[in-house]
C-alpha positions in Angstrom: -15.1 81.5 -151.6 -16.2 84.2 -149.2 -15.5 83.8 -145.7 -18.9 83.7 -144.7 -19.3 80.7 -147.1 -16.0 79.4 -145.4 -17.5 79.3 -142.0 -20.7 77.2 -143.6 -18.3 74.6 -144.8 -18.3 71.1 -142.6 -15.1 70.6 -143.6 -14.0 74.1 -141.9 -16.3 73.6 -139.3 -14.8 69.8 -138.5 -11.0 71.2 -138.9 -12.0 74.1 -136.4 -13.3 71.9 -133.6 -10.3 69.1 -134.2 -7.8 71.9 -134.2 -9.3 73.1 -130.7 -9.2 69.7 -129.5 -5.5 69.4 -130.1 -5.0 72.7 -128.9 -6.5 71.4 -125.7 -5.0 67.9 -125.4 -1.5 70.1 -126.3 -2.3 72.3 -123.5 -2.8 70.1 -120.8 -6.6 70.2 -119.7 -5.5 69.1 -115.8 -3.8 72.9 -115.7 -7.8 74.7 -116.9 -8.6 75.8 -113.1 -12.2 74.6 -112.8 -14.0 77.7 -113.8 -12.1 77.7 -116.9 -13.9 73.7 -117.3 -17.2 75.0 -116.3 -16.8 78.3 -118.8 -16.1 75.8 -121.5 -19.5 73.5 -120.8 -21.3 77.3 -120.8 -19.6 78.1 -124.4 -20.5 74.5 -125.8 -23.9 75.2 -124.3 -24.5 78.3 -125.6 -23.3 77.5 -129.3 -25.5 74.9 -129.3 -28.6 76.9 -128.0 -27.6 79.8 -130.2 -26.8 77.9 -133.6 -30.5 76.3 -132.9 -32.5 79.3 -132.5 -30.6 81.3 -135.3 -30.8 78.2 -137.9 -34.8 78.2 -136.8 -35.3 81.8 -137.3 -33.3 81.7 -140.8 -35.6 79.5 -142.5 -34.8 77.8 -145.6 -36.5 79.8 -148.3 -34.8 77.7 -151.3 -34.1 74.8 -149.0 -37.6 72.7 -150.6 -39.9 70.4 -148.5 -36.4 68.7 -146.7 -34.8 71.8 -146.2 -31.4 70.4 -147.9 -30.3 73.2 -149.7 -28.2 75.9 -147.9 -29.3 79.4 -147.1 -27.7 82.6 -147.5 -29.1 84.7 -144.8 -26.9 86.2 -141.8 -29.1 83.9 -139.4 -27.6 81.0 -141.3 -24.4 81.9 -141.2 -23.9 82.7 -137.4 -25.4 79.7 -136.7 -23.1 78.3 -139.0 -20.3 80.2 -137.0 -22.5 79.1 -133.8 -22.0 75.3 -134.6 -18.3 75.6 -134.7 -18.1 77.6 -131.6 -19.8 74.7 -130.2 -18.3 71.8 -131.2 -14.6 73.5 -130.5 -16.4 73.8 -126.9 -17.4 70.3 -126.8 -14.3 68.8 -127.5 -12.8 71.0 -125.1 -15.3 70.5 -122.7 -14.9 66.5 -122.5 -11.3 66.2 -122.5 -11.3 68.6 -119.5 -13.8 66.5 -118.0 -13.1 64.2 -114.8 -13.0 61.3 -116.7 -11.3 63.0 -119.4 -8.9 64.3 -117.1 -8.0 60.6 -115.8 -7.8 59.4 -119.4 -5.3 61.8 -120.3 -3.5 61.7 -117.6 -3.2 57.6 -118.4 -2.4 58.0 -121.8 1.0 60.4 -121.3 1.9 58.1 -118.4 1.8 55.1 -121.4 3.7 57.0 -123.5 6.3 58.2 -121.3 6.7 54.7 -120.3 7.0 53.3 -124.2 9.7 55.6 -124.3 7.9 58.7 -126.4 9.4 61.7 -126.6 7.4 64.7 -126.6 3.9 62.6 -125.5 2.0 65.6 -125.5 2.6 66.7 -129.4 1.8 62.8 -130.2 -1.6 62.6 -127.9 -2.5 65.7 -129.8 -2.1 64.9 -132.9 -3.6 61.8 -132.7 -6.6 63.8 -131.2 -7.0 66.0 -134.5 -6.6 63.2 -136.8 -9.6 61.3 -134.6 -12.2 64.2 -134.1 -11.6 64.9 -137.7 -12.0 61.6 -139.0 -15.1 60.6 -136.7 -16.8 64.4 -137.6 -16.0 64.0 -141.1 -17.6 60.2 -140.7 -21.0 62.1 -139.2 -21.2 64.2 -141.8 -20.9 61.7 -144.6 -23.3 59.2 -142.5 -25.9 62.8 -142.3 -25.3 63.6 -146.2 -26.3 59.5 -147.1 -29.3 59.7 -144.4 -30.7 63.0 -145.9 -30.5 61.5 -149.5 -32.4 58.4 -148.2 -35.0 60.5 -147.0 -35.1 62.2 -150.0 -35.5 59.4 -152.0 -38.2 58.2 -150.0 -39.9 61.3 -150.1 -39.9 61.5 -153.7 -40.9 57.6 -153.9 -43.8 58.7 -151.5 -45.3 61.7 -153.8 -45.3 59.9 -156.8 -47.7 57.4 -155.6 
């Protein structure tokens, strides 16, 4: 698989953005001084903006009247790359938040006081294995939605 087709793959794409989030519960979001916050909402907001305009100026040529099938221009894939930027931003971006902040800050105190050792390594753990499993969730919940359109869409041109 070429590392282009790599950074198209949802499953990349949802391991990147868990792995940040992690990273970021690992790291202790209270210690991001507040422009480091405010650089993280402008990096989620700019993948987003960017992965939008360079998925609607790559077209799907091959993608048919639903656009399903995947493209293989260089739009596509830094969009692709843009996506992931973003949602690694995203997760960042709300755990750093002030309620996120509060939250976090709750959750070590619990496990300190349960007796945990090493609360931080556990919070992110957990962290990855959530954001994974509710992005891979999505995903699945997208791939069923776009086949029940497809369906449809079928059932509507034959009559």
């Amino acid at each position: 698989m070429a590392s282009t087709d790599l950074l198209r793959s949802p499953i990349v794409q949802n391991a990147a953005a868990a792995a940040a989030a992690g990273a970021g519960v690992f790291l202790r979001p209270a210690r991001l001084p507040k422009w480091g916050r405010r650089g993280l909402r402008l990096a989620n907001t700019a993948g987003t903006a960017g992965s939008v305009f360079l998925a609607s100026r790559g077209g799907s040529d091959d993608g048919g009247d639903l656009g399903t099938k995947p493209t293989r221009t260089r739009a596509a894939t830094a969009a692709s790359a843009g996506s992931a930027i973003a949602a690694a931003a995203g997760g960042l971006t709300l755990i750093s938040s002030g309620f996120g902040l509060k939250m976090d800050a709750r959750a070590e105190k619990f496990l300190v006081g349960k007796g945990i050792k090493h609360p931080r390594i556990w919070m992110a753990v957990g962290t990855v294995v959530i954001v994974f499993a509710a992005k891979q969730a999505q995903d699945y919940g997208t791939k069923k939605a776009e086949a029940a359109a497809r369906k449809q869409l079928e059932k509507q041109q034959k009559s």
